[in-house]
Every structure is written in C-alpha cells, then in structure tokens.
C-alpha positions in Angstrom: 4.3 276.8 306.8 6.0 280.1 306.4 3.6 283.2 305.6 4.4 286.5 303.8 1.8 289.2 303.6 1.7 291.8 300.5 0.1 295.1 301.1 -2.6 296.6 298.4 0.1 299.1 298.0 2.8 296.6 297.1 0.4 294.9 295.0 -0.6 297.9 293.0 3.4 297.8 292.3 4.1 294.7 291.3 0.8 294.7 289.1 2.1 297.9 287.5 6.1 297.4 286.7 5.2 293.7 285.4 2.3 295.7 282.8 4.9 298.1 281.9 7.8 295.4 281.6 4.9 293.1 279.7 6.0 289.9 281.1 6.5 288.1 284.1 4.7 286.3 286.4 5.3 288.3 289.9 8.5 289.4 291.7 11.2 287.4 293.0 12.8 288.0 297.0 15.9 286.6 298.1 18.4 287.8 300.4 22.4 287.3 300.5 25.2 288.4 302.7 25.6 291.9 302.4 26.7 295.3 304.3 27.9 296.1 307.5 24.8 293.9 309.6 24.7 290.5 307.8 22.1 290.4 304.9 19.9 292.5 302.6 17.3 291.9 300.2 17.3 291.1 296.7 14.9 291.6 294.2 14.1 290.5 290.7 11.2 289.9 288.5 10.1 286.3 288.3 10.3 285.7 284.7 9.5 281.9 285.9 8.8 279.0 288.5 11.6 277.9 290.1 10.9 274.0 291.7 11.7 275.0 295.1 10.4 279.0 295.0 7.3 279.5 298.2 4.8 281.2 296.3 2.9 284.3 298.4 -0.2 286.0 296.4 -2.7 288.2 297.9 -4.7 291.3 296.1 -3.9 289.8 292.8 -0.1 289.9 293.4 2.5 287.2 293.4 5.5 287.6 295.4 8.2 284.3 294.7 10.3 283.9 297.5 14.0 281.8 297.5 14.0 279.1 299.6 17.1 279.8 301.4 15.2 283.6 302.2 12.4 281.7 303.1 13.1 281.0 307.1 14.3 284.8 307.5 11.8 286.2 305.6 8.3 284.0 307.7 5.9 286.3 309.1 7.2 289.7 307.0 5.0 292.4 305.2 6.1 293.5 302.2 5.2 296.8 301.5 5.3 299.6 299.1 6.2 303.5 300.5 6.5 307.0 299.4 8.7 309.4 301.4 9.4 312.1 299.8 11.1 311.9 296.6 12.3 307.6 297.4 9.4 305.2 296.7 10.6 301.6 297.0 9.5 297.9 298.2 10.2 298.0 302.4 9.9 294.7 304.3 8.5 294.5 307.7 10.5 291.6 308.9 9.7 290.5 312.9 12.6 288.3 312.4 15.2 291.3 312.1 17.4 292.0 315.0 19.5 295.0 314.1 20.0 296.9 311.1 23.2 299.2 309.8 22.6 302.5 309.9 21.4 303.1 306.6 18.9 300.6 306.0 20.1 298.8 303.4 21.4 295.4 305.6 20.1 293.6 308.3 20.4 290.7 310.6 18.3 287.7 312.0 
C-alpha cells in the first residue's frame, strides 16, 4: 500500500484555500510528462471522489492522489514552504532521480 505524508504546514494550506474557495473536499496530485527531466506535478482542488483516487489525510487534511501518480509519488512528503517572497506546495519525493535545473520537472 502506497503512503503519502502531509505536513501541519501543508495542512494548514489546504484547510485554508479550500475555506477561502468554500468548497471542495481536499486537493488533487497528479503528475504528467513535462520539462526538460520527464514529469512534474499537477495540482487541482478536488471538487470530488474519483473511483480510482488513493485518498492520504493526516492533520485534518485530504490530499487525493491520481492513480497513475500513485507508484511515483509512494513514500513522498508533501509540504508547504516560504522562501522569501515564493510560498508553494514542495514534494519530498525518495523516488526522484534527477531534476532540471529549475525545479519545476523531475524524473523516477
């Protein structure tokens, strides 16, 4: 069974764009081919239960994940970050082998 752990931080996040949105029940992950190293991250709100989403909740937080993301994304920490004036959702994925040089792609 594949695990996904949320941070307090990243839970605090999805708690507060979902009661500023007013709906939804958590966020969605997925990935798809994408940039220069094979595959990034994509992000939605999940507005709804998909039959064959892997549900992850921890500090009061759902995260929904695709199951095609599901193998690359086992054993990740999803987290939430401030550096300077960026703040956005970073994954902490063991599975990730190299990634481009901005970031923004990886691969497994």
């Amino acid at each position: 069974m594949a695990h996904l752990k949320i941070t307090p931080a990243a839970a605090d996040q999805i708690r507060r764009v979902l009661d500023e949105r007013g709906q939804g029940l958590g966020l969605r992950v997925s990935v798809k081919p994408s940039g220069c190293s094979g595959y990034s991250y994509v992000l939605d709100f999940a507005d709804d239960v998909q039959a064959d989403d892997a549900l992850f909740e921890e500090h009061d937080a759902r995260v929904y994940v695709a199951p095609e993301a599901l193998e690359m994304l086992d054993g990740s920490e999803v987290d939430y970050v401030n550096e300077g004036l960026n703040r956005f959702f970073r994954f902490n994925n063991p599975n990730v082998k190299d990634e481009c040089g901005c970031g923004e792609s990886f691969t497994v």
